[in-house]
C-alpha positions in Angstrom: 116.9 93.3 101.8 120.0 93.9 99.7 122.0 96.2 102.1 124.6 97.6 99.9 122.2 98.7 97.2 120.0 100.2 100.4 123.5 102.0 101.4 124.1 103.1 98.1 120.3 104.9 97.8 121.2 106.3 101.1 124.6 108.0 100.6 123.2 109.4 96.9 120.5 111.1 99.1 123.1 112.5 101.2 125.0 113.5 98.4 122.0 114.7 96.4 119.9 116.7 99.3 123.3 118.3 100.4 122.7 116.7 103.9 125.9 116.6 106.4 125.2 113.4 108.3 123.3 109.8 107.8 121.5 108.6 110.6 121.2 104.8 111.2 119.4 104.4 114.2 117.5 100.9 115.6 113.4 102.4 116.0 114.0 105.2 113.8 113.7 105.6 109.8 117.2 106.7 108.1 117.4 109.9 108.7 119.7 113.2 107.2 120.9 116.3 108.6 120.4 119.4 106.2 121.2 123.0 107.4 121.2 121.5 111.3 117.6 120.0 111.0 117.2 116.3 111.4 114.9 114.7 108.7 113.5 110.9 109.0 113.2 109.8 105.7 109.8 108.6 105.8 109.4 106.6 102.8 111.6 104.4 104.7 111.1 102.0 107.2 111.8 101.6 110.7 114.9 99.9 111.3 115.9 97.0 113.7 118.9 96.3 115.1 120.0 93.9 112.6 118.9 96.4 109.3 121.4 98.5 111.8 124.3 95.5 111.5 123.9 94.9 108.3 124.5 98.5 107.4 127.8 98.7 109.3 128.5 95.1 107.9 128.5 96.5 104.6 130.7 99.1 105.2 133.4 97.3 107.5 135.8 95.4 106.8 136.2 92.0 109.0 138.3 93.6 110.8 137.0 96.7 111.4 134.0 94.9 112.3 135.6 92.9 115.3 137.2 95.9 116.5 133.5 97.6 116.2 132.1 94.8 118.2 134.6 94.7 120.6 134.8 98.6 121.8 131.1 99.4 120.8 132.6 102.3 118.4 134.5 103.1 115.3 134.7 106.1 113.5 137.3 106.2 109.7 136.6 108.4 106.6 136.7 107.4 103.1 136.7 108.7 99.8 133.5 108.1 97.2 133.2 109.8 94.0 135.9 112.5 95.1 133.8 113.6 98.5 134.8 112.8 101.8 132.3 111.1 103.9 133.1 110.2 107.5 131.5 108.3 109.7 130.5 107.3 113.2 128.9 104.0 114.4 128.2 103.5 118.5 126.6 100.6 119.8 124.3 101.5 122.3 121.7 98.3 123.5 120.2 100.2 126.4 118.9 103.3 124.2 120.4 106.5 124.0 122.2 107.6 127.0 123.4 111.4 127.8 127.1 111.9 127.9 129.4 111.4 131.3 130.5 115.3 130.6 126.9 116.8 130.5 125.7 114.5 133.6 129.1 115.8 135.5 128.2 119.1 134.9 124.6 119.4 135.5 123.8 116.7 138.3 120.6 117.7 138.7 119.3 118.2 135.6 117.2 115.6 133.1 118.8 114.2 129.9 115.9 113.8 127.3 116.6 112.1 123.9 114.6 113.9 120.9 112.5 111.3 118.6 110.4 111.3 115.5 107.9 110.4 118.6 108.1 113.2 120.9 109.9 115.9 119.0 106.3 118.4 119.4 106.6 118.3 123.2 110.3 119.9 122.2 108.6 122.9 120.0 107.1 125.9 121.5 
C-alpha cells in the first residue's frame, strides 16, 4: 500500500467532510469525528498494527519516530494548505486502557471501550 498517498486521501477527507479528528486505530477502519460523532469510514479497511506504523512513519521524522517509540506518545502540529492540523499518536499493545484519573476516582466502577463492534449495546 502506498501510505503517503493513503494519508493524503485521508487528511482531504478530513478537510473535505469538516471532520475535527483522524482516527488511526489497529482493528478499526480510519475513522473521523464530525459534530462529536465518530464515523468509521467503511469503504476502508481494517487496519493492523503495521498499516498503523506506517501511517505515523509517514508523518515522522526519524527522529520523531525514535522518540515515539521510545515514550509510546508524541503529539506536534503542523501547517497544510494554510489549516492547522494537530495530532496525537499513543502506542497502546494491550488494547485501549481507561485513564489512571477516571480509575482513581471511580474505583468501583467499569471502564468500557466503545467499538464499531459493540457501539448498539451503548444506545438506548
Amino acid at each position: 500500500m502506498d501510505y503517503k498517498k493513503e494519508l493524503q486521501d485521508l487528511i482531504e477527507t478530513v478537510v473535505r467532510e469538516g471532520a475535527s479528528d483522524l482516527h488511526l486505530t489497529v482493528g478499526v477502519e480510519p475513522t473521523i469525528r464530525v459534530s462529536g460523532f465518530l464515523i468509521p469510514l467503511a469503504k476502508k479497511k481494517k487496519l493492523v498494527a503495521e498499516d498503523t506504523l506506517s501511517y505515523i512513519s509517514e508523518m515522522l521524522e526519524k527522529d520523531e519516530l525514535k522518540l515515539f517509540l521510545e515514550q509510546k506518545e508524541i503529539d506536534f502540529v503542523e501547517e497544510r494548505e494554510g489549516k492547522l492540523f494537530g495530532y496525537e499518536f499513543k502506542y497502546s499493545p494491550g488494547g485501549i486502557k481507561a485513564p489512571a484519573a477516571f480509575l482513581e476516582s471511580y474505583p468501583n466502577s467499569e471502564f468500557m471501550s466503545i467499538t464499531p463492534e459493540n457501539y448498539l449495546d451503548f444506545i438506548t
